[in-house]
N, C-alpha and C positions, 0 to 999 in steps of 0.2 A: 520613652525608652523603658524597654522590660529585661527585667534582672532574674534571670532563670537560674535557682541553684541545681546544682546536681551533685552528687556522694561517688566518689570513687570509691570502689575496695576491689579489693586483690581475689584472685580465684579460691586463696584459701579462706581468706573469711566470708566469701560470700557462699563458702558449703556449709552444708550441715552438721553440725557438730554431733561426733559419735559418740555413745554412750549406751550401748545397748549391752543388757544383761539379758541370760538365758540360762536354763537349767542344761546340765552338764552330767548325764551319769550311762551307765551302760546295765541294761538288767542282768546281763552273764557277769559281772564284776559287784554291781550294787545291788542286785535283789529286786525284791516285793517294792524296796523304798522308789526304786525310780516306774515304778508300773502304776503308782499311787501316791502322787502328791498332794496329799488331803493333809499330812502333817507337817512341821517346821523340819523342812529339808537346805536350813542357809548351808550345808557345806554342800547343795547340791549345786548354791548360785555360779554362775561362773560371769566373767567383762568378759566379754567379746574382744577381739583382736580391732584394730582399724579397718581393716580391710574383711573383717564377718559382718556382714549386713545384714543377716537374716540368721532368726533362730530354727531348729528342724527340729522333725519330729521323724523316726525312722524305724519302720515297722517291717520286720518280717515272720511271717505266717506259714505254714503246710496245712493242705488239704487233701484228702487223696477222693478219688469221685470214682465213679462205678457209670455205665451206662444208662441207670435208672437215676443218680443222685450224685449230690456231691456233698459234700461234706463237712460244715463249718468251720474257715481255715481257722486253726492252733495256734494261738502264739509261740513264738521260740528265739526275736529277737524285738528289744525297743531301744533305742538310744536317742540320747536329745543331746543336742551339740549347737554351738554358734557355727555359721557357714559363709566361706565369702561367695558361693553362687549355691543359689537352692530353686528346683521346679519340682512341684508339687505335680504327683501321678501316681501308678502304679503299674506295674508290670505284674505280669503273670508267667510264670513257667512251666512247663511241665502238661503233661498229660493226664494220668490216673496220678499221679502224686504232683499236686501243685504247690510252686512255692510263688509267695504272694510277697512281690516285694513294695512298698508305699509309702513314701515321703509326701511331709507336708513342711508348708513352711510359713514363716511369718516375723511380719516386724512392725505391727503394730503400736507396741508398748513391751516393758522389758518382763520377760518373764513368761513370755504370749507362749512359749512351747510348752504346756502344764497339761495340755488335754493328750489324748493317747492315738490320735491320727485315724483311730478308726471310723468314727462318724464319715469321712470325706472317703475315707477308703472303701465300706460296705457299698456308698452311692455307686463310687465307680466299679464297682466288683459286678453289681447289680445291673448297671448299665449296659457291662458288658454279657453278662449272660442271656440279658435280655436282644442284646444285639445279635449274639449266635443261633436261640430259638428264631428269631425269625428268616436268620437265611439261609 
């Protein structure tokens, strides 16, 4: 005769307990301090809601391009916020005056929105350019 244990639990304990911190600030309200978090910014920490599962990172840029060039889009917006849904991409608008909109996200560990979203954003900016010359 074989004695099989098994563990019951309930749907809420068998989730994941939330606890996700993320930085919190808007460059049009907080400045130079949320474009560079290299210094002690805790009034920038924010808890996450229960239902924000993911930190963001949100970038918007202007470029304006000519027929020969375009032009190195400009920062003019960054926020970093906790989110309860976040997809990471970018759009693009615009014709000779582009606005570059690009979100990133993440929920790796607390805190994970500290980089400036650009690295992911130039790939895909790049991708797509590279996509137009060839067709």
């Amino acid at each position: 005769m074989y004695c099989i244990e098994t563990q019951h639990r309930t749907k809420a304990a068998t989730e994941k307990q939330h606890d996700l911190w993320c930085y919190r600030c808007d460059s049009m309200v907080d400045g130079e301090k949320c474009l560079d978090l290299t210094g002690n910014y805790s009034h920038l920490h924010h808890k996450c809601h229960k239902e924000q599962k993911k930190c963001q990172v949100r970038r918007i840029s202007m470029s304006t391009s000519t027929e020969e060039v375009t032009g190195k889009p400009k920062l003019w917006l960054l926020q970093r916020n906790c989110s309860e849904t976040c997809e990471s991409g970018c759009i693009v608008i615009g014709e000779r005056t582009k606005l570059h909109s690009c979100i990133t996200c993440c929920d790796e560990h607390n805190f994970c929105n500290a980089g400036s979203g650009a690295t992911r954003s130039r790939n895909i900016l790049e991708f797509i350019r590279t996509w137009f010359l060839i067709v």
